[in-house]
C-alpha positions in Angstrom: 16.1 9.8 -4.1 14.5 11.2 -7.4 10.6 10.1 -7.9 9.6 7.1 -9.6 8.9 7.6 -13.5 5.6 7.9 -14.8 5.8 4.1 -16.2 6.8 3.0 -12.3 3.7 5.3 -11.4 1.3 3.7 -13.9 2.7 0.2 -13.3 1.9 0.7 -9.2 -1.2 2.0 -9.3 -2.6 -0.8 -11.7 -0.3 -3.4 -9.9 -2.5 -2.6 -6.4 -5.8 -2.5 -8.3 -5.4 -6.0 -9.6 -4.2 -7.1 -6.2 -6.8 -5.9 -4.3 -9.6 -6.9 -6.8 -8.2 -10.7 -6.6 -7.9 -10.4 -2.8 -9.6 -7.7 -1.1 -13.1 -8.3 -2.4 -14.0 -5.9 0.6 -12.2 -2.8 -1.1 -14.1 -1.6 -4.1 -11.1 0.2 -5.0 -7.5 1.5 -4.5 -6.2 4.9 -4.7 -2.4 5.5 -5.2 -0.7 8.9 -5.2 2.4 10.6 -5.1 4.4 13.2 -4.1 8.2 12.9 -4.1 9.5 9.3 -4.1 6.3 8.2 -1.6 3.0 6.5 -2.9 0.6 6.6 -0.4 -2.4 4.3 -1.1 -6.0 4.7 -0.2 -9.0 1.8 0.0 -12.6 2.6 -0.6 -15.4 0.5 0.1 -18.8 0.3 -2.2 -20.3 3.1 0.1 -17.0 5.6 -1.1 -15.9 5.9 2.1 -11.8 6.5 2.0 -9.2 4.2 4.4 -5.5 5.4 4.7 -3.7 2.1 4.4 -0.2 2.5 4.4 2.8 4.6 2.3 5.8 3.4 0.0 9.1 4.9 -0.4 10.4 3.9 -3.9 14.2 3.6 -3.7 14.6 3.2 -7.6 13.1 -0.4 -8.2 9.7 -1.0 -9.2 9.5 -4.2 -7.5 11.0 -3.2 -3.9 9.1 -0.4 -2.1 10.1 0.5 1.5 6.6 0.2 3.8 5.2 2.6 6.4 1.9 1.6 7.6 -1.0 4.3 8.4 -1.5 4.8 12.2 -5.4 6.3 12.3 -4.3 7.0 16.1 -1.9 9.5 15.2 -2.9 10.5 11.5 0.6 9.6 10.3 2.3 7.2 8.8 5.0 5.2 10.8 7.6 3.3 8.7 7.2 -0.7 9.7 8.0 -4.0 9.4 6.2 -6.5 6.8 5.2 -9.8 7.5 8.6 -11.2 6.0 10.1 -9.4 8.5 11.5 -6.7 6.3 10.9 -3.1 6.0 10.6 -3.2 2.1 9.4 -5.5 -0.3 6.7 -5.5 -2.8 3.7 -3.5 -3.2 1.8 -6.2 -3.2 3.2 -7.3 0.6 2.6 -3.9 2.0 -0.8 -3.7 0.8 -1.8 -7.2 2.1 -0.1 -6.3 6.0 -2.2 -3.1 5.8 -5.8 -4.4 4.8 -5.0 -7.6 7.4 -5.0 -5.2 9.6 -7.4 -2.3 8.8 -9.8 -4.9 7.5 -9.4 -7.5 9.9 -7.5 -10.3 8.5 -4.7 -11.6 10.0 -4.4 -14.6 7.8 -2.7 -11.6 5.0 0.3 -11.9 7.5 0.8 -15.5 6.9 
């Protein structure tokens, strides 16, 4: 699969930002980058400190992202189901089941 274009890139990256503002008040930021046709995202908090959250494989839409969830026990990323009980749908999803769990809110999975 050929990496996402550069207005797929933008469109992520500002897509997860918004998200997070409106939902993750704990996260003071999100970091998206990519290599290939994977986006792996990153939250901060207000001290800087970084949390691995989870990685997307783009498979040519913007709006469905396959979802591989960041295992801190193994420093790797593990490709998962979401909440819907998929293993792709939107950015959005993924970056809700990842903070729900890494920031200790189940009620994201709902």
């Amino acid at each position: 699969m050929k990496p996402p274009p550069q207005s797929t890139k933008d469109s992520l990256s500002a897509r997860l930002s918004a998200h997070a503002r409106a939902r993750w008040p704990q996260l003071d930021r999100v970091d998206v980058r990519f290599r290939a046709n994977f986006a792996y995202v990153d939250g901060r908090d207000a001290s800087g400190e970084v949390m691995k959250l989870c990685r997307l494989r783009y498979g040519g839409s913007a709006h469905t992202w396959g979802f591989a969830i960041y295992r801190a026990s193994h420093d790797d990323y593990e490709d998962s189901y979401l909440p819907s009980g998929r293993t792709a749908g939107s950015a959005e999803e993924a970056l809700d089941c990842a903070c729900g769990l890494y920031l200790n809110d189940p009620s994201a999975w709902l």
